[in-house]
C-alpha positions in Angstrom: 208.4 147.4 76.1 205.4 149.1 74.3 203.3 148.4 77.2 205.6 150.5 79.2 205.8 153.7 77.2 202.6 154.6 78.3 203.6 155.0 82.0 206.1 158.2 80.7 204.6 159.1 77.4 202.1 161.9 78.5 205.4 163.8 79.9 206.7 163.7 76.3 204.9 165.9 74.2 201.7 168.1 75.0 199.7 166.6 71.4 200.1 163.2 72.0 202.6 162.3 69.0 204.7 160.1 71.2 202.4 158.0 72.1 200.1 157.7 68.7 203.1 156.7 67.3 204.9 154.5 69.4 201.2 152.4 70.0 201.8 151.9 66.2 205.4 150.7 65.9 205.3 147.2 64.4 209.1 146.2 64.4 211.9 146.5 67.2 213.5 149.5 64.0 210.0 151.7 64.5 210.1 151.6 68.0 213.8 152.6 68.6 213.2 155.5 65.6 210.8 156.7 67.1 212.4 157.0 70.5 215.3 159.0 68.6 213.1 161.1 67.1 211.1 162.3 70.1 213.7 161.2 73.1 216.9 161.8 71.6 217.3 165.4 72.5 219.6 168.0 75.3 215.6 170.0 76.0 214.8 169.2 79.5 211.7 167.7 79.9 208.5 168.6 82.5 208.4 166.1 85.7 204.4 166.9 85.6 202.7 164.6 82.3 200.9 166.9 80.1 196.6 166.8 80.3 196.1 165.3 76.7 192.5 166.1 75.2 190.7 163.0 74.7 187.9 161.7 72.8 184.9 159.5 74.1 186.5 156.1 72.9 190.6 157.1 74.2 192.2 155.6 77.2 195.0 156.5 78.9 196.1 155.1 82.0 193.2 153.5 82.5 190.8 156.9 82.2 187.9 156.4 80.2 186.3 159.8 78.8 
């Protein structure tokens, strides 16, 4: 499911946080925490992603910097 989050995690937060640390949730517990902590909330949320800044060696989606 990881593999996934990447597909709606740029629409989550404007910094990144979502995704930095769902990439690094290593049990099934991490990565349903961390989807309470950033998902479970009443705020609605954009339907554009946000424009991360990225460093020369990040990828997202398949952009290379």
């Amino acid at each position: 499911m990881k593999k996934y989050m990447n597909y709606f995690g740029l629409g989550v937060d404007p910094d990144g946080r979502f995704l930095h640390d769902i990439r690094r949730a290593q049990t099934k517990a991490d990565f349903f925490a961390i989807c309470r902590e950033h998902l479970d909330h009443a705020e609605s949320m954009p339907l554009e992603p946000y424009t991360p800044e990225l460093r020369s060696r990040d990828v997202v989606a398949g952009v290379h910097t």
